[in-house]
C-alpha positions in Angstrom: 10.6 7.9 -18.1 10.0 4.5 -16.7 8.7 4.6 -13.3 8.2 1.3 -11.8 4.5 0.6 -10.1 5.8 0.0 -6.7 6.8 3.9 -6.5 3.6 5.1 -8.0 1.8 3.2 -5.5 4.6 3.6 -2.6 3.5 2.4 0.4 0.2 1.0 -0.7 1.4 -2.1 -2.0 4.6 -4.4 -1.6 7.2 -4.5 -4.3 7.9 -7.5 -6.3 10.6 -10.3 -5.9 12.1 -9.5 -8.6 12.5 -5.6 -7.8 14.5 -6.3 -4.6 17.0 -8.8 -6.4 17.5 -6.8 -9.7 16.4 -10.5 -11.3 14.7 -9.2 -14.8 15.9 -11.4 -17.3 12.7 -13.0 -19.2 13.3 -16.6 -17.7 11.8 -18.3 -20.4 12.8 -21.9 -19.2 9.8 -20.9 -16.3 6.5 -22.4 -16.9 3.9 -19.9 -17.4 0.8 -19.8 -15.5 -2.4 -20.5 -17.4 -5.5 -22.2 -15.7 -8.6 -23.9 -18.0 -11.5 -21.7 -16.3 -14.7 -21.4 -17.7 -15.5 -17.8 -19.2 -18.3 -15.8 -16.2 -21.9 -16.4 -17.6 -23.2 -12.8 -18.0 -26.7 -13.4 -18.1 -26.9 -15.6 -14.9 -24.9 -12.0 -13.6 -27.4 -9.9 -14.5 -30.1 -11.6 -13.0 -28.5 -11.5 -9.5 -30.5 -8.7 -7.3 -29.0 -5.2 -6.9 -26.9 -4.9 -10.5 -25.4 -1.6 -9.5 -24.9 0.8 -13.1 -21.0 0.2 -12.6 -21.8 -3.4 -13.5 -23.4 -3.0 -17.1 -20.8 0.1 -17.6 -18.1 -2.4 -16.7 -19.9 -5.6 -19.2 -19.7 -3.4 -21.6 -16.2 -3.4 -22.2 -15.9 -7.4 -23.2 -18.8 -6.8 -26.4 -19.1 -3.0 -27.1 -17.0 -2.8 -29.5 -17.9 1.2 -30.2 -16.2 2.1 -26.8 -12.5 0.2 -28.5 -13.0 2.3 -32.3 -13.8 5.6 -30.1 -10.5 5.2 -28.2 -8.5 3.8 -31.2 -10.0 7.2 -33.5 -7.6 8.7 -30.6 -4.6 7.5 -31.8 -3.2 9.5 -34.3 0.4 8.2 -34.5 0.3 4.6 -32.3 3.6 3.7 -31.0 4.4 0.1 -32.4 4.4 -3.2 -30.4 7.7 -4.9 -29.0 8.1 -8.4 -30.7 6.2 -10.8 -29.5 7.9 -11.6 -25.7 6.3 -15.3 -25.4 8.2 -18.7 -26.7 6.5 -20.7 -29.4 5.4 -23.5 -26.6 3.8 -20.4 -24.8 1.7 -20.1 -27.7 0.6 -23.3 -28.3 -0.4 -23.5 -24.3 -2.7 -20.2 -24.7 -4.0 -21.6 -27.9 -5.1 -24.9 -26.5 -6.8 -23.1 -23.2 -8.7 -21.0 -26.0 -7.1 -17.9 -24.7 -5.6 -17.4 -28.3 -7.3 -17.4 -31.5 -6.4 -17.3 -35.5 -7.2 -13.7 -37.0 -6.3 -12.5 -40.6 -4.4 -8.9 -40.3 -7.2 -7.8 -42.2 -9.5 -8.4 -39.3 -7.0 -6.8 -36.9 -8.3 -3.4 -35.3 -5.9 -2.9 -32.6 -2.4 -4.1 -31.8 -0.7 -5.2 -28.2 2.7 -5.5 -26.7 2.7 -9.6 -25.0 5.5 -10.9 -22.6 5.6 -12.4 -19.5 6.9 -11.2 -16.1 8.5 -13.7 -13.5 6.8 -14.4 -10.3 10.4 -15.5 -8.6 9.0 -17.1 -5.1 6.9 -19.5 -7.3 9.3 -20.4 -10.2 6.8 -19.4 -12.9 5.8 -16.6 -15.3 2.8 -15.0 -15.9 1.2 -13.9 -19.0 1.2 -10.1 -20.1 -1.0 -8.6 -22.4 -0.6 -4.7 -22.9 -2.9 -2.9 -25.7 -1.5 0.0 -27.4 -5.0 1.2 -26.8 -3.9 2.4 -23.1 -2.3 5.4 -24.7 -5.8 6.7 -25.6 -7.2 6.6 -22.2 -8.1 9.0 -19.9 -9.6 8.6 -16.3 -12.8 9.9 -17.4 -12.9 6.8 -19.8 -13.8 4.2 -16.9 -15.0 3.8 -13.4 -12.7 4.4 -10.6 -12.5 2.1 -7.7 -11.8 2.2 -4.0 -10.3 -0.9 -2.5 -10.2 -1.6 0.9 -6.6 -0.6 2.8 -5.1 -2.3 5.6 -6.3 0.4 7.9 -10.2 -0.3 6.7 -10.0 -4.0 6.9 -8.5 -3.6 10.8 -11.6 -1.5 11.8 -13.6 -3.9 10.3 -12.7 -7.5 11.3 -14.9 -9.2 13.1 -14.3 -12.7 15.6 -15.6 -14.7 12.2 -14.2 -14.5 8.4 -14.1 -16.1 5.8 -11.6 -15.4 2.9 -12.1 -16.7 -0.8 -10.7 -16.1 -4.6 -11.1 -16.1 -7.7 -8.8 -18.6 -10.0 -7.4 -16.1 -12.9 -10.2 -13.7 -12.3 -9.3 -11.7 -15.2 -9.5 -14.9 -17.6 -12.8 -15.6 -16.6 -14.2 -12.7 -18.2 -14.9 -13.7 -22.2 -14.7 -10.8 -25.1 -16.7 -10.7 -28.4 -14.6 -11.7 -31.4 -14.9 -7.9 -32.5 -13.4 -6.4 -29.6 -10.7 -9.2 -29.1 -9.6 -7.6 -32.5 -8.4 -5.1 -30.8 -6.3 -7.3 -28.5 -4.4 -8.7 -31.3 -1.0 -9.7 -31.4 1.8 -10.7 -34.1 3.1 -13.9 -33.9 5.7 -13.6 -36.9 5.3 -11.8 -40.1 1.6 -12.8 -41.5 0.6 -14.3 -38.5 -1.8 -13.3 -35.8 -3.4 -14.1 -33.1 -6.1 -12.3 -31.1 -6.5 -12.6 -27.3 -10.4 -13.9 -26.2 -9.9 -12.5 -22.4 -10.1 -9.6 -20.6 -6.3 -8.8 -20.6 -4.6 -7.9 -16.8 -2.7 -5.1 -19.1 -6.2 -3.0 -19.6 -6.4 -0.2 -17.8 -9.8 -0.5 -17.2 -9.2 -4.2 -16.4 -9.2 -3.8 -12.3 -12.4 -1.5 -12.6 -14.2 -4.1 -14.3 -13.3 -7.0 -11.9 -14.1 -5.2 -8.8 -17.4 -4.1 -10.2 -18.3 -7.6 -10.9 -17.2 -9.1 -7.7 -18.5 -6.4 -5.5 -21.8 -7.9 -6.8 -21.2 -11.3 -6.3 -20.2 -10.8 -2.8 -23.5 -8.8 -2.5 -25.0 -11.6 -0.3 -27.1 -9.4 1.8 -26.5 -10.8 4.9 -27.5 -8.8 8.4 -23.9 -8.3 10.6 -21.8 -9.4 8.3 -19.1 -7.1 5.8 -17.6 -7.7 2.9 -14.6 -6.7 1.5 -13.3 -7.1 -1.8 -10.5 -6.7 -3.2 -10.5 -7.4 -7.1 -10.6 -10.9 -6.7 -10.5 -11.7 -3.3 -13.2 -11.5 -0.7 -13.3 -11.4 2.9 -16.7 -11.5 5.2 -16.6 -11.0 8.4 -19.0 -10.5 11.3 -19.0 -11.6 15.5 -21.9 -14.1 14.4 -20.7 -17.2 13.3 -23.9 -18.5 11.5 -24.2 -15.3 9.8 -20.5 -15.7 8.6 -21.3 -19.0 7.2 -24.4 -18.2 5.6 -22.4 -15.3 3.6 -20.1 -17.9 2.5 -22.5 -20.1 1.7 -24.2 -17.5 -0.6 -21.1 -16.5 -2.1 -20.5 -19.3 -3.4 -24.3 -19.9 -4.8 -23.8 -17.2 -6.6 -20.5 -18.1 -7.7 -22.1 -21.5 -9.1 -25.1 -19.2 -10.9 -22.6 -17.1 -12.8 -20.3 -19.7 -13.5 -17.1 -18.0 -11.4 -14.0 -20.3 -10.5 -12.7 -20.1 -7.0 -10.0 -21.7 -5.8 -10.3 -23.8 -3.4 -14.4 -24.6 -3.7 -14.6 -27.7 -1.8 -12.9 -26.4 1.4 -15.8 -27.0 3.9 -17.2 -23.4 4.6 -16.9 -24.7 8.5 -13.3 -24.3 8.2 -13.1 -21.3 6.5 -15.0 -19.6 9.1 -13.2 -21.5 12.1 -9.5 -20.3 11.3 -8.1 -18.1 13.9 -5.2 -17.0 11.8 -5.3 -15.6 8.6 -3.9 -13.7 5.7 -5.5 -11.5 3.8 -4.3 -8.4 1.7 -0.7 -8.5 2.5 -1.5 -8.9 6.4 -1.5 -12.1 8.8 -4.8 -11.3 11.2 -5.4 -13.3 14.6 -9.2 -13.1 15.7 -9.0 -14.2 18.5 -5.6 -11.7 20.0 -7.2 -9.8 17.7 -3.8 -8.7 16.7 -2.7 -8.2 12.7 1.2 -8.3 11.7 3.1 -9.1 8.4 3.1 -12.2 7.0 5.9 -14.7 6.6 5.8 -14.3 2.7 6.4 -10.1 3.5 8.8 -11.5 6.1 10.8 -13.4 3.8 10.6 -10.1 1.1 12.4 -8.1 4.4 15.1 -11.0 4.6 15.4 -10.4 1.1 16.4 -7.3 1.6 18.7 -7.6 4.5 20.7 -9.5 1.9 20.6 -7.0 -1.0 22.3 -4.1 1.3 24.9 -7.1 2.9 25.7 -7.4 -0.2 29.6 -7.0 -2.0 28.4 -5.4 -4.9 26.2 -2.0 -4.2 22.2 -2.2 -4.9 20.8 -0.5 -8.1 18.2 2.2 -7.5 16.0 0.1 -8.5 16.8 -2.3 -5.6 17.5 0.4 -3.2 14.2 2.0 -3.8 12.3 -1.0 -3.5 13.6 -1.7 -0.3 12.3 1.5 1.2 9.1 0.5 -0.7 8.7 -2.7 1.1 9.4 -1.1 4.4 6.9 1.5 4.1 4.0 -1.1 3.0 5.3 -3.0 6.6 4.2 0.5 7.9 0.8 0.1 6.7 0.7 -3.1 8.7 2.1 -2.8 11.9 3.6 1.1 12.3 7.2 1.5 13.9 8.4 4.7 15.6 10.4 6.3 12.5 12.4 8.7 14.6 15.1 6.3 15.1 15.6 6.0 11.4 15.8 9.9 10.4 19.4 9.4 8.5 18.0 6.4 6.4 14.6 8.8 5.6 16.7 11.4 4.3 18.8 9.1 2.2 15.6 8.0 0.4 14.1 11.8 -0.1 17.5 11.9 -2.0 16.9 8.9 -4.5 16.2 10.5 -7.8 13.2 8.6 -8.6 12.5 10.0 -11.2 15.3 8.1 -13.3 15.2 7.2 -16.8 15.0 3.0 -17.4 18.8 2.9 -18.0 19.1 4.7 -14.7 17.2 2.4 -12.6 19.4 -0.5 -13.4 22.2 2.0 -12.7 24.2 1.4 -8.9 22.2 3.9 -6.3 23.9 6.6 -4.7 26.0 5.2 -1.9 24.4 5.4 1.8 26.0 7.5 4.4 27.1 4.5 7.1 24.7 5.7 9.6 22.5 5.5 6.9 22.9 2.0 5.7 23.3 0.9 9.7 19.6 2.5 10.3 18.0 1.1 7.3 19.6 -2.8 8.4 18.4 -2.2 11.7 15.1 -0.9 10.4 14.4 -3.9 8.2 15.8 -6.0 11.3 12.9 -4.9 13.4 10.4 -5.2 10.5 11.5 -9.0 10.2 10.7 -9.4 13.7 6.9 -9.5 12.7 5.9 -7.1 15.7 2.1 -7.6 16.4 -0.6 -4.5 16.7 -4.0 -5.0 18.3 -6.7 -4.4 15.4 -8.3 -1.9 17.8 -6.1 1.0 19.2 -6.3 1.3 22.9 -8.3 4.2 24.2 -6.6 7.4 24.1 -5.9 8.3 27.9 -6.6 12.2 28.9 -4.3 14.3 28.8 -2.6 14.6 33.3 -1.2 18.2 31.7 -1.9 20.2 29.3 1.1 22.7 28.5 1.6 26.0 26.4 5.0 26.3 25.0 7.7 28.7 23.3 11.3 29.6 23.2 13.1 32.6 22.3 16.9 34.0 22.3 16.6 34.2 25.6 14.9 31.0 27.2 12.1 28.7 27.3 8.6 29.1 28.9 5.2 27.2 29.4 2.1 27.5 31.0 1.5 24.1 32.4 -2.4 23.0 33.3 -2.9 19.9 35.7 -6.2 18.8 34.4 -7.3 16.7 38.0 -8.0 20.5 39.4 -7.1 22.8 36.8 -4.2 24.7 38.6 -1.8 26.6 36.8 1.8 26.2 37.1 4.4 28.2 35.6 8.0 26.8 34.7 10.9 28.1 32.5 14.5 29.1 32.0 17.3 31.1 30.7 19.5 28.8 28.1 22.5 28.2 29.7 26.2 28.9 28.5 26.8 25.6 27.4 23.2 25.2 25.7 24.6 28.7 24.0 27.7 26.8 23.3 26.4 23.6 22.3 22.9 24.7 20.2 22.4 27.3 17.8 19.5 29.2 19.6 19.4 32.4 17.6 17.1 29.7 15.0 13.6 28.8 16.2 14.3 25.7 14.2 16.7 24.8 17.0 15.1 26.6 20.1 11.6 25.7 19.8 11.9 21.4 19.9 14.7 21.9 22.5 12.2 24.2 24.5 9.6 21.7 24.2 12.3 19.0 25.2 13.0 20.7 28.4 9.7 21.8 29.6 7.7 18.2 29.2 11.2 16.9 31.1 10.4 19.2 34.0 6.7 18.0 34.2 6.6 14.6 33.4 7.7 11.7 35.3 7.7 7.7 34.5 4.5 7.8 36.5 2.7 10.4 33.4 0.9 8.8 30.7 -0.4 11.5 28.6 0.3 15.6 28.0 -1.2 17.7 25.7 1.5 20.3 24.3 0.6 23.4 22.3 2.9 25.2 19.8 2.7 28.3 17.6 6.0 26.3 15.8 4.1 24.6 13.3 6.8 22.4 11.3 7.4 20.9 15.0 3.4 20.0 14.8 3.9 18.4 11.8 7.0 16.3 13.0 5.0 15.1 16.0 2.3 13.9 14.1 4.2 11.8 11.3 6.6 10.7 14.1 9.7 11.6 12.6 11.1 15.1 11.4 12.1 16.2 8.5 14.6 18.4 10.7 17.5 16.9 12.7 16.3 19.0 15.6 12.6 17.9 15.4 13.6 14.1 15.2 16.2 14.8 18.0 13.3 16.0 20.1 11.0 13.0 19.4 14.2 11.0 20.0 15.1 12.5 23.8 11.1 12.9 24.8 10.6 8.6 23.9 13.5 7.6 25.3 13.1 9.4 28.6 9.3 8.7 28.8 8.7 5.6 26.7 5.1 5.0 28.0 4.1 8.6 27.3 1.6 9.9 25.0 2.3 13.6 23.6 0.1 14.7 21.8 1.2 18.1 19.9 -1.1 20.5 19.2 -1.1 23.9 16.9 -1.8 27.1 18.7 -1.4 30.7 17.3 0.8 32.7 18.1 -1.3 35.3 19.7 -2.7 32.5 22.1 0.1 31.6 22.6 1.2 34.9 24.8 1.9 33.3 28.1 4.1 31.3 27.4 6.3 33.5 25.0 6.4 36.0 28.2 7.8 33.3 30.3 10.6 32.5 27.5 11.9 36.1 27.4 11.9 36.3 31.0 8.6 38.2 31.6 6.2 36.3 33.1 
């Protein structure tokens, strides 16, 4: 099985380009990206304050060679490496930046797959290097990592930031010639070449960055937070000074270890002074304090408008990463889901887990209210819609109401919470709702009871009721603001659009709690 990243990671990160147009051919006529940076100075690192242990556990990967024969004595049958995926140019380029050296086979301790992939939006490719050695990995075998989400940087931001990165982070970090050994490579029969860098294909590559730069963004300074992100770093803080003081470490540091940033001569002044901002994926406004997509996730959305517009139908592939980029956009800047429940269940359909061949295969045709919802879906996400970066208080509850249904009817005990009376409302289900609904199933009779009894307590003047439920599915539905159920979503549907400004907020409640209300909907209380 080949399962492409963007699904392992669904809704954490955007998929490629290249995903949403099905463009994989190698493009070999694209220039690949290679910068001249300076390999980190490791001894300058280590004499920075506060080295954490995850910092000379992660140094140890670019000159222990022990960890590298330990993990190759793992491999009993290695799979062999793809020929060489680079053009001869390519290696004369990687050569010349020192990126590539000569090593006789006999020297050679560990082999790699190299290629490129395309980075469509800026007409280039970037250099791949994948060890076989991944196969002998296991979590255990490195330091895991927590990066920052969307939702952590939003609680976070401050009125002042400033954002920086490193140029080819993972380039800057130099190996020992006997662990390059096991990054070697073959050129054509008899030839090798051995890669001097710590290769983006490791597994324990993004570990070892985010180790490093966590401590170089360790500046220390009071009111001020740093993120980091691999090899990008935001501070922030609602002190200006402070902010610039952080950057202004950061970057001393930077100079002591010998790290390339891009961008180093930007005055720090105008770093700090930028209202508007991306960072991560997400366009941040400090002073609306709003965050939204960016235009670059904007354009990826367009993207995809034109993929289902298309004549010829997407591949799952293409389909899938379209529903992968919409989800990311929900990490940004959430949109009501309900309105969408055809398109949902069209994805919870894709078989993704396809072979390679099937990937690259047409997806299973959309249902037309499918393929309308998912346009008009990716319409809205185009929009850029704005969120603040601080949800607005959540207002008390004006009722709080008990709720059930039953063959016969619905019931609910209805608190008003200004003076704590207690009102009782209910009803029989009608002929036509007999006629119309199947409400022998609760799956059916307990969202429509719900429907009905906020509809005879609420009016456009209520801003907030608290419901409780013994239907638990119906809980769930509420909470992820869309059902899995037609009759779930159809209730989240009728409650928004008759009381747009309302907050429900639904609540579990046993069954046996639950007793007043049950009465009511069988015609007892």
């Amino acid at each position: 099985m080949s399962t492409p990243r963007f699904i392992e990671h669904l809704g954490r990160e955007a998929p490629n380009l290249a995903d949403l147009t099905g463009h994989h051919r190698p493009c070999l006529h694209l220039p690949l990206h290679a910068k001249p940076v300076a390999p980190l100075n490791v001894a300058a690192l280590l004499r920075l304050p506060r080295v954490k242990p995850a910092v000379t556990d992660a140094l140890r990967w670019l000159n222990d060679a022990k960890l590298y024969r330990r993990l190759a004595s793992r491999l009993r049958a290695p799979r062999q490496p793809r020929p060489m995926g680079l053009t001869s140019a390519d290696v004369d380029i990687m050569t010349t930046l020192g990126r590539y050296e000569d090593i006789e086979e006999a020297q050679v301790r560990g082999l790699a797959n190299v290629f490129s992939v395309v980075e469509l939006a800026k007409q280039r490719r970037r250099h791949i290097l994948e060890p076989i050695l991944n196969d002998a990995l296991v979590v255990e075998d490195f330091a895991g990592i927590s990066l920052p989400t969307p939702q952590s940087v939003r609680a976070g931001l401050r009125r002042y930031s400033a954002q920086f990165d490193a140029s080819s982070f993972y380039d800057q970090f130099e190996l020992s010639p006997e662990v390059a050994a096991f990054f070697a490579f073959r050129v054509r029969p008899g030839v090798f070449r051995r890669y001097t860098r710590l290769p983006m294909g490791f597994r324990p590559a993004c570990s070892i960055a985010q180790a490093i730069m966590e401590l170089l963004a360790d500046v220390d300074v009071a009111g001020v937070q740093a993120f980091v992100y691999i090899d990008n770093v935001l501070f922030t803080g609602d002190d200006r000074d402070s902010v610039l003081e952080a950057g202004r470490r950061f970057r001393e540091r930077g100079l002591q270890c010998n790290v390339t940033l891009n961008d180093p001569t930007v005055p720090l002044a105008d770093l700090v002074d930028a209202t508007v901002f991306d960072f991560l994926g997400a366009e941040y406004d400090a002073v609306a304090s709003t965050v939204r997509n960016t235009t670059k996730t904007e354009a990826k959305l367009r993207t995809a408008l034109d993929v289902l517009s298309a004549p010829r139908p997407p591949t799952l592939r293409q389909l899938a990463a379209v529903f992968g980029l919409l989800f990311w956009g929900q990490q940004i800047t959430p949109l009501r889901l309900a309105p969408y429940f055809s398109a949902l269940r069209a994805f919870r359909l894709l078989p993704l887990e396809a072979s390679q061949a099937h990937w690259n295969a047409p997806a299973p045709p959309l249902s037309p209210v499918a393929h309308l919802q998912l346009r008009q879906w990716l319409l809205l996400a185009a929009t850029r819609p704005s969120r603040p970066l601080i949800d607005p208080p959540v207002p008390t509850p004006e009722f709080r109401m008990w709720v059930d249904a039953s063959a016969f009817g619905w019931g609910a005990v209805v608190e008003r919470t200004e003076d704590s009376s207690i009102l009782r409302v209910g009803r029989p289900w009608s002929a036509e709702d007999r006629l119309v609904y199947n409400i022998a199933s609760s799956v059916v009779a307990e969202p429509l009871g719900m429907r009905r009894a906020i509809a005879a307590i609420a009016t456009t003047a209520t801003r907030a009721i608290e419901v409780h439920t013994d239907h638990e599915p119906l809980v769930c539905a509420w909470r992820a603001g869309r059902g899995r159920v037609a009759t779930y979503n159809d209730c989240l549907l009728a409650v928004q659009a008759a009381f747009p400004e309302l907050r429900v907020d639904v609540q579990f409640v046993a069954g046996i709690a639950n007793g007043g209300a049950d009465a009511i909907s069988r015609g007892l209380g």
